[in-house]
N, C-alpha and C positions, 0 to 999 in steps of 0.2 A: 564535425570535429569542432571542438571549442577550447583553444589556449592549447592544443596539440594532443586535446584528450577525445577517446572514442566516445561520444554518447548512445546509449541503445534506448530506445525508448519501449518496454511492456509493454501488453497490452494482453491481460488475463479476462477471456471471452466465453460467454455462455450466453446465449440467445441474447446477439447482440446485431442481429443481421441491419436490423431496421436502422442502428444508429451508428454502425461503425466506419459508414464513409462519412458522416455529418464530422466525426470524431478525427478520423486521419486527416480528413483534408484541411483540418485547421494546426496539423503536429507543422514548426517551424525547420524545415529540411533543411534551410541554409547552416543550422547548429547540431539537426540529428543524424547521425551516420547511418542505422537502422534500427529498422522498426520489427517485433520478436509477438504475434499474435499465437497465444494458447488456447486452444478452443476445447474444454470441460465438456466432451461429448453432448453438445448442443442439441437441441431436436429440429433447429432450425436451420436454413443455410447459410449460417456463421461462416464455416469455412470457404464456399464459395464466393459470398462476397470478398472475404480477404483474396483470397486470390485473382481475383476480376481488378481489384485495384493494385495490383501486383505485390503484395506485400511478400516480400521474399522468403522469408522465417515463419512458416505458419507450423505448429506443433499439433498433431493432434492427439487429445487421448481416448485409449478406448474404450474406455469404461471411467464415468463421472467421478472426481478425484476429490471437488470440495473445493474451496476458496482456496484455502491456504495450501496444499496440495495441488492447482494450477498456478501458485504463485513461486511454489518451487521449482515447478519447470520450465517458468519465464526465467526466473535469476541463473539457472544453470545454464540456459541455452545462454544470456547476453554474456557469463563469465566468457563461457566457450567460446563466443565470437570476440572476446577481447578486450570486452568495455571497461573500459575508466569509469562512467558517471551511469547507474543506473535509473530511469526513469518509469516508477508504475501508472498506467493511466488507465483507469476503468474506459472500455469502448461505448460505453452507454451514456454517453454525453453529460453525465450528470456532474463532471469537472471538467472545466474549458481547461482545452488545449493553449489556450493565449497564456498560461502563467508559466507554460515551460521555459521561456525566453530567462524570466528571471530565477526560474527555479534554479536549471542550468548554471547561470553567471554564480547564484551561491557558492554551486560547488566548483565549478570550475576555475574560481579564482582561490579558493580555499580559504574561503571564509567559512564554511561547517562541511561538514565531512555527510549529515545526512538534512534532508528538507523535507516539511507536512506543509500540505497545506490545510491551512485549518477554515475549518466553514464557521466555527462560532468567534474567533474574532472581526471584529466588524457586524457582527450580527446577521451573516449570511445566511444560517443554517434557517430560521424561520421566515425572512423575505422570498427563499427558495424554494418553501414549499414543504421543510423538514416538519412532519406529524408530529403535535406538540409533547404528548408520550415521550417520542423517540429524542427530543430537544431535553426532556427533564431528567429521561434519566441518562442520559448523554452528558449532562451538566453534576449527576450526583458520582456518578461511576469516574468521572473524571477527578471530580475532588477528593474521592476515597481512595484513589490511586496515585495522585500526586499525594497525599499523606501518606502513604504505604510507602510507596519508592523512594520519597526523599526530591521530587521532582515539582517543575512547573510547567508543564502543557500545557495548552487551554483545552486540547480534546487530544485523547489516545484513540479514536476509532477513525479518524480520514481514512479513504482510499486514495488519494494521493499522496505518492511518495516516491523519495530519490535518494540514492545511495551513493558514494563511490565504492570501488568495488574490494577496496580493503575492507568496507566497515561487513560488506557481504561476507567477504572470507573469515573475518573474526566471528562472525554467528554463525550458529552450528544453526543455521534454520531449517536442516532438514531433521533436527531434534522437534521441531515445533509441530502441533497440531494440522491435519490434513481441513481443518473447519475455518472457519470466522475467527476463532479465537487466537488462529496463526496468528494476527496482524498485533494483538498486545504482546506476546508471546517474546517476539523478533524485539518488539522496545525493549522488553527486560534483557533480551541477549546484550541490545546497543549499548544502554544506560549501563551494563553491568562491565561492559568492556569500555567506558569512561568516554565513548562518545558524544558530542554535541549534538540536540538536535534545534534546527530554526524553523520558526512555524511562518507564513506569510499568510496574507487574508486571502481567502477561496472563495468565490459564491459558487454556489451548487444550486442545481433543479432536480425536482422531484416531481417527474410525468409519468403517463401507465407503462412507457416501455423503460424506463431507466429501470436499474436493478436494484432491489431492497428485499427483506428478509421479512419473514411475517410476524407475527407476534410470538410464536409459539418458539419460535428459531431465533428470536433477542431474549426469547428469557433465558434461554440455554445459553447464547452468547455472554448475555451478561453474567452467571452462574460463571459462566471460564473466564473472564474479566475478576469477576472477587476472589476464585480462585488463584490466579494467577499474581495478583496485585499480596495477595496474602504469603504467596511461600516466599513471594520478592522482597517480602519487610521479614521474615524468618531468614532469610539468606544474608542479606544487608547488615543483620544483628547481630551473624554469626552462629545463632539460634539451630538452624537445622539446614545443612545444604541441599541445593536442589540441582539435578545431574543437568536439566534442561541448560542452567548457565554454565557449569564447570568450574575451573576455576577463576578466581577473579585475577585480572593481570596489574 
């Protein structure tokens, strides 16, 4: 509990056996109420470890849902348990759990309503071991997207991230994509519903069991990325509407 608000902390899991106690046992329990592990029918024993370290909320699905499709079933199960302040954390250690302290205090003292944390301010993403590919056009898709939207980011692809749980109920995010492309998807819902978002500096690691996507699965991500950034500059202009936002409030 932090300032009288529930915090749940996510944790959207798929062969994450090897890192998910490295991962919990650094989450700050004096500030998180519970912790909500979705296991994307893993082939390994994802689920058992969670349960061996008592995680009391483990979801499983049974049959492989997709990124953003295990991300819908983290945000439903934390609503259902009540949460104020949603917190996503990939279990694959590849974002320390030590930034929740401040992630949290953002929102909990209501200074923004949603928090990234971003791996390319500060220059974390390539001291971490980000494949310089993935750094360039991480840096192009991001400025094509902040001209499209109307926004300033410094990156739309983090997997960290924290919501309160209005800004959840105001996005239709079970409108959004079952893929990778959920996670731009859900910005157009926020930015469309006139939310703030604040970015803090991330370092991130890039080793063989963290999770990443291969080349074949970024092009296509990126392909829903200019998709997505394109119907949100046609919506914004009044140009053509798009059902994914509804309407704007």
């Amino acid at each position: 509990m932090y300032l009288g608000k529930k915090v749940v902390v996510v944790l959207p899991a798929y062969r994450a056996a090897l890192t998910l106690k490295q991962t919990y046992d650094e989450i700050p329990f004096d500030l998180v109420d519970e912790v909500v592990l979705v296991d994307d029918r893993s082939p390994d024993n994802t689920v058992e470890v969670a349960r061996g370290l008592g995680i009391r909320h483990v979801v499983v699905h049974e049959v492989n849902r997709g990124y953003g499709g295990n991300q819908k079933s983290c945000y439903d199960k934390a609503l259902s348990l009540g949460a104020d302040i949603v917190v996503m954390l990939h279990p694959d250690y590849q974002y320390t759990p030590k930034l929740l302290t401040s992630i949290i205090a953002l929102i909990g003292n209501e200074v923004y309503p949603v928090v990234f944390g971003s791996r390319i301010l500060g220059g974390g993403a390539l001291k971490g071991g980000m494949p310089l590919y993935k750094y360039v056009a991480n840096r192009l898709l991001t400025l094509f997207q902040n001209v499209m939207m109307g926004e300033k980011l410094s990156e739309y692809h983090t997997g960290y991230r924290a919501y309160t749980a209005d800004v959840l109920r105001a996005c239709d995010y079970h409108q959004c994509s079952d893929d990778f492309v959920f996670d731009n998807q859900i910005i157009a819902q926020i930015f469309w519903n006139r939310f703030d978002i604040a970015e803090i500096t991330c370092p991130t690691k890039y080793f063989e069991e963290a999770s990443s996507i291969n080349f074949s699965r970024s092009m296509t991500y990126g392909l829903g990325v200019l998709d997505v950034s394109f119907r949100y500059f046609l919506a914004r202009t009044g140009l053509v509407g798009w059902k994914l936002l509804g309407k704007r409030k």
